[in-house]
N, C-alpha and C positions, 0 to 999 in steps of 0.2 A: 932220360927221355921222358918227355910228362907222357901222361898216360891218360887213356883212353878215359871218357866222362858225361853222363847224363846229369844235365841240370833239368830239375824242373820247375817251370815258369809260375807257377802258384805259389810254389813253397821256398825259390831258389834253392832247395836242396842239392845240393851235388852227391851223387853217387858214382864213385869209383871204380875202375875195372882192376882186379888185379896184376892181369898183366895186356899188355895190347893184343890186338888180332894179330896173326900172321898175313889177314887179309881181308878183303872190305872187297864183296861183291855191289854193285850198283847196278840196277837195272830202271831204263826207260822205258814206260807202256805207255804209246799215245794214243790221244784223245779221240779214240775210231770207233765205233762200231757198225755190225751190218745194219745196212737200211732195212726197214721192217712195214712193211702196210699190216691192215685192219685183220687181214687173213692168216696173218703171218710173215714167212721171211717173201722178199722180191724177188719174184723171178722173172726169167724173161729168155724165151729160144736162143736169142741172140747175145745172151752177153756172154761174155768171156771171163768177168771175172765177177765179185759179188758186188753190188754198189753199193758204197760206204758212206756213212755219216759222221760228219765230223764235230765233233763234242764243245772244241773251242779248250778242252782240257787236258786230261792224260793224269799219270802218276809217275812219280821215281820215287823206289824200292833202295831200299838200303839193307843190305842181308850184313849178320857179324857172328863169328864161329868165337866164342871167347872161350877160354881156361881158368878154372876155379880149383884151387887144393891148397887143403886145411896145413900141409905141410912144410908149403910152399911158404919163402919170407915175404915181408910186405904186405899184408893184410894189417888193422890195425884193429879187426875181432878177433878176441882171442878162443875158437871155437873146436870141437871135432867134429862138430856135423855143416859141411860145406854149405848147404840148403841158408844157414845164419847169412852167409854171405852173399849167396844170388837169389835171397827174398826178396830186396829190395828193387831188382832188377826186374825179378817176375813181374812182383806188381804194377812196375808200367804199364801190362795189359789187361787191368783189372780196374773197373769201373768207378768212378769217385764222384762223392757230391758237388755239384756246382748253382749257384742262384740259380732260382729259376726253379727248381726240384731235378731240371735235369743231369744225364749220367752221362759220363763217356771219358774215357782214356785221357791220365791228362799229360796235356802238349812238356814234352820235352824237349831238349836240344844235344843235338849231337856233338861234344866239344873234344876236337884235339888238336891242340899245339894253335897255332894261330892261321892253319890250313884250312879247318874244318870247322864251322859251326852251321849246320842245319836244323833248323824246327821241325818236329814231325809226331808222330802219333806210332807207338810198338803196337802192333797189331796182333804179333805171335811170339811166342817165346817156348822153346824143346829144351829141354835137357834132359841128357843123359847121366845117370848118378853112379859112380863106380867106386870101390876100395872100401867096401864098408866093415864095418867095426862085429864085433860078436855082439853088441846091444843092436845091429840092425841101422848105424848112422851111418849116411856116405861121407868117401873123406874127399873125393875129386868129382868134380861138375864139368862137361863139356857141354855150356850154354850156347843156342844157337836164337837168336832175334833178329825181327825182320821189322823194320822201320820204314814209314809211308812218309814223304817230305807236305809239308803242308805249307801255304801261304803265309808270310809275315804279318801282324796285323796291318788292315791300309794306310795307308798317309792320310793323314785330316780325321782322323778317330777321335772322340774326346774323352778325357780324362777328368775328372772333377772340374767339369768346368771347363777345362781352358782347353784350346783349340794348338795339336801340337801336330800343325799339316805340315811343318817341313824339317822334322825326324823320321829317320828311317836307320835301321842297322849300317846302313852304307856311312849315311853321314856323319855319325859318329865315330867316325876312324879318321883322327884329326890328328895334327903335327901343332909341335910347341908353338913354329912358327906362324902360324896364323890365328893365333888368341889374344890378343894383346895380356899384359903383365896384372892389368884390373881388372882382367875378369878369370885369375884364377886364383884360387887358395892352397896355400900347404893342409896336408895332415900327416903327421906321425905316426906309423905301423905299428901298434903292440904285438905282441905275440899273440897268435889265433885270431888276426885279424886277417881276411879275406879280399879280391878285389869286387868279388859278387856282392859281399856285404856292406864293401864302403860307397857302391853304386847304389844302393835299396837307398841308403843312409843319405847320400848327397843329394840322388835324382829322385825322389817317391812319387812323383806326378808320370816322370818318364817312365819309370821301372813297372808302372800298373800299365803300360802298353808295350814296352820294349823286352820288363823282365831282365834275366842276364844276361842279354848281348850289351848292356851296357856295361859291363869290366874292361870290353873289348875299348872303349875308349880313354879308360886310365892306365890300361896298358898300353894303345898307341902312346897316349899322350907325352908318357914317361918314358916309350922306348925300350920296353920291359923283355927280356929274353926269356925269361921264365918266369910266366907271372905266378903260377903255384907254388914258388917257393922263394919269397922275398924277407929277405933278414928281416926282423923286429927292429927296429929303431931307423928303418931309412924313412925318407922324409919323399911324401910322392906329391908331386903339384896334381889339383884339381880342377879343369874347369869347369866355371860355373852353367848352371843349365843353361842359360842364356846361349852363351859362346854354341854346346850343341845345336840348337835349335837354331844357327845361323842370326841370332840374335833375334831369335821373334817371342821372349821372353819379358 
């Protein structure tokens, strides 16, 4: 089963979960709050209930209870202090430089299986540290993260220049048959090669607004069952950026 996975959208890094959740709370908070005058909150003899203002927004919460141990197979650091393994995790809610001078959490994507890919922002991160060593290292983490879903970038954003109003995550989830034969390319798989990286590599115009939801379209393209684990030496068709962009390339 592929396994649970934060890409994130600056750096395409993937960061791996050692094993999956047992379970994935979601939570809806809409866009309400109490209405408020000059004085404070509204009130009124007669109302019955508080009258509300409506934001136009809201948030969904993503909560994830995961499992870290040193002892456990499948990890591919080889460590006895677990903390090696859910640093990389933590850090999702720890501040990073961006143009500009300013700071803030950077955007990730929540990826499993071809179910799940949400953008969002780790806002909090718990763990609990158990089984530790006589030098004082823990060997098992019961990491808990709670992830905010945030907006896709818009349609009609520009990128060096060129105007790429009609990409969006959606529409890059294409089938062979609707490409014609010239506008796509082979490339050959070596070993350690990635579908995240052969996306950077193909699209760089797209990937500085889309990021890694664009694997998701060499994996439709090809039909791929498991795109984290494709032999070295298969041969994947590529369409060209053109073909995504409904041909406004």
């Amino acid at each position: 089963m592929e396994r649970v996975a934060f890409l994130v959208e600056e750096t395409n890094e993937r960061l791996g979960c050692l094993l999956n959740p047992d379970n994935l709370v979601m939570r809806r908070i809409a866009g309400v709050v109490p209405r408020r005058t000059t004085g404070g909150q509204f009130t009124g003899s007669g109302l019955q209930d508080d009258p509300l203002l409506y934001t136009g927004g809201g948030k969904t919460v993503l909560e994830f209870h995961l499992l870290f141990d040193v002892s456990l197979a499948g990890s591919s650091i080889e460590t006895s202090d677990v903390r090696d393994l859910t640093a990389p995790l933590w850090n999702l809610a720890e501040n990073t430089q961006h143009t500009g001078g300013s700071r803030r959490p950077p955007l990730v994507r929540f990826v499993w299986g071809k179910s799940w890919n949400i953008p969002g922002i780790v806002t909090s991160v718990a763990e609990r540290l158990e089984d530790f060593t006589a030098g004082g290292a823990p060997q098992r983490s019961w990491l808990s993260m709670r992830l905010w879903r945030v907006s896709d970038p818009p349609r009609g954003q520009k990128v060096h220049n060129q105007e790429l109003a009609t990409v969006s995550p959606v529409d890059v989830l294409i089938s062979p048959e609707s490409v014609p034969a010239t506008r796509v390319q082979t490339h050959l798989l070596i070993a350690g090669e990635r579908l995240d990286g052969l996306a950077a590599r193909y699209y760089p115009d797209l990937t500085a607004v889309h990021g890694p939801v664009l694997w998701r379209a060499i994996a439709s393209f090809n039909n791929l069952q498991d795109p984290l684990h494709i032999p070295a030496g298969s041969t994947l068709r590529i369409p060209l950026p053109g073909a995504l962009a409904g041909g406004a390339v």
